[in-house]
C-alpha positions in Angstrom: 9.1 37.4 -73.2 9.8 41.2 -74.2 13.8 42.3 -74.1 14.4 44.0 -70.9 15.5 47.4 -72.1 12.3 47.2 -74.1 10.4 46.6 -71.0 12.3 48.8 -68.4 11.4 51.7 -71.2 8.1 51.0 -71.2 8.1 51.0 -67.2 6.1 53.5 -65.7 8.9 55.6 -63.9 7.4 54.6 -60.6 8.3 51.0 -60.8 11.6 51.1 -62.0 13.4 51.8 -58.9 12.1 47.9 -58.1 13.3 46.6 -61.4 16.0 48.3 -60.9 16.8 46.4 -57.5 14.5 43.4 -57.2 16.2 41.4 -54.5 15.2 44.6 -51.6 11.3 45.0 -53.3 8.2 43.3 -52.7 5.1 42.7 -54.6 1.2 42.1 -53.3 -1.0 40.8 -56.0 -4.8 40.7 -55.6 -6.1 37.7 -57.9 -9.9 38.6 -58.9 -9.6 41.2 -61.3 -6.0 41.6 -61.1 -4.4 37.9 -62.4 -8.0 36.9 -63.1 -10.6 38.4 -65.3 -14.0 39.6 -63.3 -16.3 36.8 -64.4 -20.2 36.3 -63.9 -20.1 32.7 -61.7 -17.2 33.6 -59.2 -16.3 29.6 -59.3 -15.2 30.3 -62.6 -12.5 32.5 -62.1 -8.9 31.2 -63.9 -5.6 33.3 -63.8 -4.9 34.7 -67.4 -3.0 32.6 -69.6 0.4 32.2 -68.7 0.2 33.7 -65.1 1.3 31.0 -62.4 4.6 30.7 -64.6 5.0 34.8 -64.5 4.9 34.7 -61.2 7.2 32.2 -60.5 9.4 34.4 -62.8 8.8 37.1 -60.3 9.3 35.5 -57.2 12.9 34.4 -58.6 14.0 37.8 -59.1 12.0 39.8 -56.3 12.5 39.2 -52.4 8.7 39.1 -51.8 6.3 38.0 -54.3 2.4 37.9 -52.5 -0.9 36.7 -54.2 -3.4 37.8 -51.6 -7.1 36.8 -52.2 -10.6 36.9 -50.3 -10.6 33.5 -51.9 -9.6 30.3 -49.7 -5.9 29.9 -50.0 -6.5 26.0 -51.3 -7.9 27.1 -54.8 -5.5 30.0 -55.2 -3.1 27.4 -54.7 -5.5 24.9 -57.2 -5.6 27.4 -59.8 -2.2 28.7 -59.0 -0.4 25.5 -59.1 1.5 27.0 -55.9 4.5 28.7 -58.0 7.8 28.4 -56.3 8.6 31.1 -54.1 5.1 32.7 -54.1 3.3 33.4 -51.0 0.0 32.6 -50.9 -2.8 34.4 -48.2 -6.2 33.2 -48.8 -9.5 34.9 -47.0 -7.2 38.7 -46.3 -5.6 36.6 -43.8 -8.2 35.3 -41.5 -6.8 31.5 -42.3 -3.4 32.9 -40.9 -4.8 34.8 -38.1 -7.3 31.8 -36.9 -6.2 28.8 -35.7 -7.7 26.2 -33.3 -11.1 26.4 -31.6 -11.4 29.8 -32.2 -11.5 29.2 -36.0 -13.7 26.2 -35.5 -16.1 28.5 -33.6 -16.3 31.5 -36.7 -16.4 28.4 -39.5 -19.6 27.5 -37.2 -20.8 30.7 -37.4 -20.5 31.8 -41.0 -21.9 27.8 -41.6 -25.4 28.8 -40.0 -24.9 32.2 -41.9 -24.7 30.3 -45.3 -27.7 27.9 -44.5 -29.9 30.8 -43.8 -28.7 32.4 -47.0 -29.3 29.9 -49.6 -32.4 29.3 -48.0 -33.9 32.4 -48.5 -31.7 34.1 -51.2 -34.2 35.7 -54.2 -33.3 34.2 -57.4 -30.0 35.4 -58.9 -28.4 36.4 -55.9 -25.4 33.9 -55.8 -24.2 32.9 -51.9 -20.6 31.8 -51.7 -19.3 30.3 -48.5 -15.2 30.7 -48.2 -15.0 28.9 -45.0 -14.4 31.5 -42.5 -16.2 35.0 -45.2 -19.5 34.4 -47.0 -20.0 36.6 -50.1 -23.4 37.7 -51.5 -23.1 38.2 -54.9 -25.9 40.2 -56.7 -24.2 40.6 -60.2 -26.6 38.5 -61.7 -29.6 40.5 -60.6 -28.8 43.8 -59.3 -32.5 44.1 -58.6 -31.9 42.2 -55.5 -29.4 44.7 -54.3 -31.2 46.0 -51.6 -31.9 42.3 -50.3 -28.4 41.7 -49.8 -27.2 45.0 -48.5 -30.3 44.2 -45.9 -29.7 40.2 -44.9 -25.6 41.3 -44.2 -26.9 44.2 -41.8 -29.0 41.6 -40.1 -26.1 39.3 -39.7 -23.7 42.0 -38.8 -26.5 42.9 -35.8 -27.2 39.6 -35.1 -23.9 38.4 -35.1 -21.6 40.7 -35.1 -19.9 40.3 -38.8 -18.2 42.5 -40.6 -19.7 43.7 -43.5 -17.3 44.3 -46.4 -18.9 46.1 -49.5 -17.1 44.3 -53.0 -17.9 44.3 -56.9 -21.4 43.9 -56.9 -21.5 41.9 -54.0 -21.4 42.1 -50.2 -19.2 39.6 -48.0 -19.5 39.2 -44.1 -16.6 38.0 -42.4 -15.4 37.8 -38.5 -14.9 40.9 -36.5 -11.4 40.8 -36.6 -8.3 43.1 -37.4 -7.3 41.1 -40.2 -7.1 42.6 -43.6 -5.0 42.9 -46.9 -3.4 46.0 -44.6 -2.4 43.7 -41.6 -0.7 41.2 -44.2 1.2 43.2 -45.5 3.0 45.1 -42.9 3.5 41.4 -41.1 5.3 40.0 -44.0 7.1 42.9 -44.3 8.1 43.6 -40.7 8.9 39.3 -41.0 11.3 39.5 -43.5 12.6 43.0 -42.7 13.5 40.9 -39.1 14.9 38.0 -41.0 17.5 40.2 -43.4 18.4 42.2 -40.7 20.8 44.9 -42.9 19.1 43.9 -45.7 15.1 45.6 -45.1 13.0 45.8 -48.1 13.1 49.4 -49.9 10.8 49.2 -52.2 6.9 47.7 -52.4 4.2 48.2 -54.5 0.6 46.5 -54.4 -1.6 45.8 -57.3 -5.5 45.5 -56.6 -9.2 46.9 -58.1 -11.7 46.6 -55.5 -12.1 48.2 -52.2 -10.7 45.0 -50.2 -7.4 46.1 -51.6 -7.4 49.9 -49.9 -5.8 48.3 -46.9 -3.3 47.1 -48.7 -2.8 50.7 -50.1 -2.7 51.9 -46.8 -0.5 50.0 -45.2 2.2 50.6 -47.9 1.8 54.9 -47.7 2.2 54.1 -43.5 4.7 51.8 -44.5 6.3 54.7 -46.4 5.9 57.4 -43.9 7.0 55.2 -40.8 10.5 56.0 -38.6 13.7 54.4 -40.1 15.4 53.9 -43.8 13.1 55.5 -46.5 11.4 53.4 -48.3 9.4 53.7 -52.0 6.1 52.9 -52.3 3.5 52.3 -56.1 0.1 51.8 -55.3 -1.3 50.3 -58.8 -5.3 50.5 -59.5 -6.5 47.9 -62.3 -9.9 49.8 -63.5 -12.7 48.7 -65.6 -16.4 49.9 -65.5 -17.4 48.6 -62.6 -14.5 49.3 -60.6 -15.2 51.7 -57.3 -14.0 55.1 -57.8 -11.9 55.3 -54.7 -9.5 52.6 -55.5 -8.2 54.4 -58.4 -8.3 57.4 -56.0 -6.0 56.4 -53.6 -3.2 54.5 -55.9 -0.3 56.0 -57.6 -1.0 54.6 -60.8 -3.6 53.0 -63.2 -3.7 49.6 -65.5 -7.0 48.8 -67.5 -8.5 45.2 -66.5 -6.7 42.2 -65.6 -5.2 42.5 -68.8 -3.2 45.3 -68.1 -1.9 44.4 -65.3 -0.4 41.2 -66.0 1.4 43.0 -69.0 3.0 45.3 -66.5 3.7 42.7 -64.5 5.5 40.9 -67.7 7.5 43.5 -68.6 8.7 44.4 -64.4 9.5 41.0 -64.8 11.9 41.2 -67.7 12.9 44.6 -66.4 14.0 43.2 -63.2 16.2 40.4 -64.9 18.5 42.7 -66.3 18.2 45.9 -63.5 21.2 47.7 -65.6 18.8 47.9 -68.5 16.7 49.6 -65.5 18.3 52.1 -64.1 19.3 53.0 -67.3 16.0 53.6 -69.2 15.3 56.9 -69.9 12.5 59.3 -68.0 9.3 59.7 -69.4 
């Protein structure tokens, strides 16, 4: 683990207001491509080495610590091994959001999406049911693009889904206000209302595809809303294929995965001595 004044000096200037005060800041961690590398077969996804136990370190040191995935919450929580104090929010929040027979009724729904899918996918073009989202994935043959985009505008006329553009893929999911946006300002408004004098000041989001611009969002209305000011980092993990507007709207950039679980590591030793924080110089 790096020294904390060597990591609070190597903190962007942006995110040392959190190390500098941990227990009142918040992090909201996308998984694919931000604790995992983007890999060819989606099943294969891992965190990078060393990850659930980095988080863990977080999550002892910040108020809020978030992983949230389009992925089921079960195999963030497989692959995660549920680190203590994390909060895990699997499919944007759709698992949190539906419950009872109106979640048996979408599961039906995207279940007869995924049939219809598989049966008549080209070859190459990888269909991934999540439960409650379906993704098309056309990384493998990028020919077949035009397939895809057409089959998810058939479903979203047919039956209504949304239809979420991603990294070489497209996913359908219910027509629902449920996003990485909505989670975020519920967990913060949930543990704002639980500290009562004690509301979160600071929160930053880390995330590379466009499912994560709600998130972004949600923190700069977070930022701008009525009441005790609040400061807001919007981090962009980047590669080749990432879509130009996520970089766009963040405050900051990390290259691949990689990257950002680097700056994670050293917020993390920042953050466990926030005197060495405050105290590193501009740059």
């Amino acid at each position: 683990m790096p020294s904390s004044g060597d990591a609070a000096a190597r903190l962007p200037a942006l995110l040392r207001p959190l190390a500098a005060e941990p227990e009142r800041s918040a992090l909201f961690l996308d998984f694919d491509g931000t604790l995992s590398a983007v890999v060819v077969d989606p099943t294969g996804a891992r965190p990078l080495p060393g990850v659930p136990d980095l988080l863990a370190e977080l999550a002892a040191a910040f108020a809020l610590v978030v992983v949230i995935s389009g992925r089921p919450t079960a195999f963030l929580a497989d692959v995660l091994g549920a680190p203590p104090g994390v909060t895990l929010v699997g499919l944007y929040g759709l698992e949190r959001a539906l419950q009872g027979p109106v979640h048996d009724t979408w599961a039906a729904v995207i279940d007869e999406v995924v049939a219809e899918a598989e049966a008549t996918a080209p070859e190459g073009v990888y269909v991934e049911p999540k439960g409650l989202t379906v993704t098309l994935h056309f990384r493998r043959a990028p020919e077949h693009k035009g397939w895809v985009e057409a089959f998810a505008a058939r479903q979203h006329a047919s039956r209504g889904l949304q239809v979420h553009p991603g990294r070489l893929g497209r996913e359908l999911r219910p027509a629902l206000v449920v996003d990485k946006g909505t989670v975020v300002r519920s967990l913060v408004a949930e543990h704002d209302e639980q500290q009562g004098t004690a509301p979160l000041r600071a929160l930053a989001a880390f995330g590379d595809d466009m499912g994560d611009l709600p998130a972004f969002a949600a923190l700069e209305a977070l930022r701008a809303a009525e009441g005790p000011p609040r400061l807001v980092v919007r981090v962009a993990v980047v590669d080749k294929e990432s879509p130009p507007a996520v970089a766009a709207a963040a405050d900051l950039s990390v290259p691949r995965a990689t990257g950002a679980v680097a700056l994670l590591r050293d917020l993390a030793a920042a953050a466990a001595d926030p005197d060495a924080a405050s105290a590193a110089p501009a740059t």
